[in-house]
C-alpha positions, 0 to 999 in steps of 0.5 A, spaced: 454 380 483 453 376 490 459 372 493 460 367 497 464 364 503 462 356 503 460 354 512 463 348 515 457 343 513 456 345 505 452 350 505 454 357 501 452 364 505 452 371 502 458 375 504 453 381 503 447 380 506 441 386 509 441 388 516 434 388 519 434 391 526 430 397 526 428 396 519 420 396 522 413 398 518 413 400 510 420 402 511 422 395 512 418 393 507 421 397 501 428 397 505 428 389 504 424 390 497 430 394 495 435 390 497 433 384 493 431 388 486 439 390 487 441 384 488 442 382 495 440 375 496 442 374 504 437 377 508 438 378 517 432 378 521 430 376 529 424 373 533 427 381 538 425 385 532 419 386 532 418 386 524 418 379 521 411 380 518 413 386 515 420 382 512 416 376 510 410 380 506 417 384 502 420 376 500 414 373 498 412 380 495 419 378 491 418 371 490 411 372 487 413 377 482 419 373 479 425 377 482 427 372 486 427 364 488 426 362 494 432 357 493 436 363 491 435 367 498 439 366 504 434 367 510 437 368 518 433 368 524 434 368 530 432 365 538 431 369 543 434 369 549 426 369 553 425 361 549 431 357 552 428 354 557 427 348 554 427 344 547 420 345 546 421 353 547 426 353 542 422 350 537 416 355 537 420 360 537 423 358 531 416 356 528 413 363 530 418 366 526 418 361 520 409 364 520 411 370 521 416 370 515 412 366 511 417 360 509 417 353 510 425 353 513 431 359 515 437 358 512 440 360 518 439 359 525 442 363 531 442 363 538 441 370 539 445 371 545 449 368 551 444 369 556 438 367 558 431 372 559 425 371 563 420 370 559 414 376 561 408 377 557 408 383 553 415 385 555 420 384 550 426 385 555 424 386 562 428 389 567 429 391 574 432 398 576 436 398 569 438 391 568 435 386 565 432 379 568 436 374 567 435 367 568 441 361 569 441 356 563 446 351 560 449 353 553 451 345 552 443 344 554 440 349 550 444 348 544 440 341 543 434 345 542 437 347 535 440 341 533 433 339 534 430 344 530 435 342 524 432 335 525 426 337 524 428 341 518 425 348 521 432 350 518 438 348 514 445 351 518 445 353 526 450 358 530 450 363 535 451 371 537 455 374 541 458 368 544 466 369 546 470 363 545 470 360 551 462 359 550 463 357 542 468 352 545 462 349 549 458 348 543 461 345 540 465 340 545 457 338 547 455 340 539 452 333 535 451 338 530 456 344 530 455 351 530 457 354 523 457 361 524 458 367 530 454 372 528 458 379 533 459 386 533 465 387 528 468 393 524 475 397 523 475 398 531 473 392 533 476 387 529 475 382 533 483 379 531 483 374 537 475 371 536 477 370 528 483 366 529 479 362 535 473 361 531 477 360 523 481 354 526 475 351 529 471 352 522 466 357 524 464 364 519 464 370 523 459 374 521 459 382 522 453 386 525 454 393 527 460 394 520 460 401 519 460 402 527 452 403 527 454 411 526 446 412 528 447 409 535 447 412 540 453 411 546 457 414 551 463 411 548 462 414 541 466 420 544 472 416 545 478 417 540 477 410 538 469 410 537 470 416 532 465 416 526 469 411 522 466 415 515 470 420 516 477 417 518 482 420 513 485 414 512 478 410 510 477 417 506 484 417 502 483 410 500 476 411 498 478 416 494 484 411 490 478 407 488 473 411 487 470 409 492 465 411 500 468 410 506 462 406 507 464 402 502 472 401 505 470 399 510 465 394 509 470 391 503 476 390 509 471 385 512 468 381 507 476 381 504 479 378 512 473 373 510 467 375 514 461 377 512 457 383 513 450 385 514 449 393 514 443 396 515 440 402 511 433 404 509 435 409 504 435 405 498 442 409 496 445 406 501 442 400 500 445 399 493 452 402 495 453 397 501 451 391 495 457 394 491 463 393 493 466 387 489 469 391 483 475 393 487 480 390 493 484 392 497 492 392 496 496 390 501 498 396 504 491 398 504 489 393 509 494 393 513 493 401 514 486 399 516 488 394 520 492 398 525 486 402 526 483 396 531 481 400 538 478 394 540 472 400 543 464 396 543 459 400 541 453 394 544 456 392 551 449 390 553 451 393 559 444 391 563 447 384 562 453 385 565 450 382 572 448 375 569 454 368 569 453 368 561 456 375 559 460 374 555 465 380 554 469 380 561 474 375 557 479 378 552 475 374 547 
């Protein structure tokens, strides 16, 4: 069973849907084909990948063989910070993904960061003695380029990543077609409180990528106390327990109950289909709020080889 959050403009988005970074080869093929069998209807994809083609053959291998509609398939895709040079540079990216995928329009569109990347041939994240080549750009100007995508039908909803409040509230004072979602790191340690209320007054959904703290990732940080693997925390093991439950599956519930929609990555289908069951049981009160005392507000994705340019984001409090 899929549940959904309603965005801003109509449209219903999965509040469970598949992560797909890393997710390369046959492994994202049969990740993605196990996904949508189990019944995940909400699939997360970017230009910056690099595994599009694959992502696409799996939804067309689904849709071909009747284990989905197209119409039932929530897709997002995102432009990469290498196209915000111009509106004509946002286009093709989101038609080069769209080629990739297969499809004739993306459910969701995002800005995929705050930041702007010179564009290099052959280089998807040029650098220079460690820090990424950044370029000046205007967020209110490079916005225009998505709501020109939409005018154009290349997608049906747009909205951002990583953008911290004051960026969102530039989006929107300058939008004509207002951003529907931020998709950022969230979990039992980055609950991201402040952001959320920002953007809930605001009618934006907040997407959680990095939800059950991107365990395989590796960061100085994780040795902190407020970085420790959250699947082993006592507190999330007892209340799985209660319900019978993984941690895994606590965790991804405390998000999607707070009203933000989670994109878990796995390529182990048991996992796969563990994360997609997690809408037989809720958190009582007491549970959420103990989970909710966890918050550190510690990041594993810092993108700290951006820290340099004026769009970082994370030098504000939220």
């Amino acid at each position: 069973m899929s549940i959904h959050i309603e965005l801003s403009n109509g449209v219903k988005m999965p509040l469970i849907g598949l992560g797909t970074y890393e997710l390369n080869g046959n492994t994202g093929i049969e990740a993605v084909q196990v996904a949508l069998q189990t019944g995940y209807r909400a699939l997360d994809a970017a230009w910056l990948y690099n595994n599009q083609e694959e992502i696409g053959e799996a939804i067309a291998n689904a849709v071909n063989t009747g284990v989905v509609r197209r119409e039932e398939l929530f897709i997002t895709t995102k432009v990469s910070p290498q196209f915000y040079d111009s509106q004509e540079s946002i286009k093709e990216n989101c038609r080069y993904s769209l080629s990739k995928l297969r499809l004739q329009y993306v459910d969701l569109l995002l800005l995929h960061a705050p930041w702007a990347v010179k564009k290099v041939e052959g280089d998807t994240s040029p650098t220079v003695n460690g820090k990424c080549m950044t370029v000046p750009c205007d967020l209110a100007q490079v916005w225009k380029g998505m709501e020109t995508c939409m005018d154009q039908g290349l997608t049906k909803a747009i909205g951002v990543s990583n953008f911290n409040s004051k960026q969102l509230q530039l989006v929107l004072d300058n939008a004509r077609i207002r951003p529907v979602v931020n998709q950022v790191e969230c979990h039992i340690y980055q609950q991201q409180k402040k952001l959320q209320s920002f953007m809930a007054e605001r009618g934006v959904v907040m997407i959680s990528y990095g939800c059950l703290g991107s365990p395989g990732r590796n960061n100085p940080d994780k040795s902190d106390i407020g970085l420790q693997n959250m699947l082993e925390h006592s507190v999330v093991k007892s209340i799985g327990e209660r319900h019978g439950k993984l941690p895994s599956q606590v965790c991804l519930r405390f998000l999607i109950q707070s009203g933000i929609a989670v994109i878990p990555k796995s390529a182990t289908p048991a996992r796969i289909k563990s994360n997609f069951d997690i809408c037989d049981f809720a958190l009582n009160a007491a549970e959420m709020d103990s989970i909710s005392e966890m918050h550190s507000g510690k990041r594993v994705f810092t993108f700290d080889n951006v820290k340099h340019d004026a769009n970082y984001p994370f030098h504000d409090e939220f």
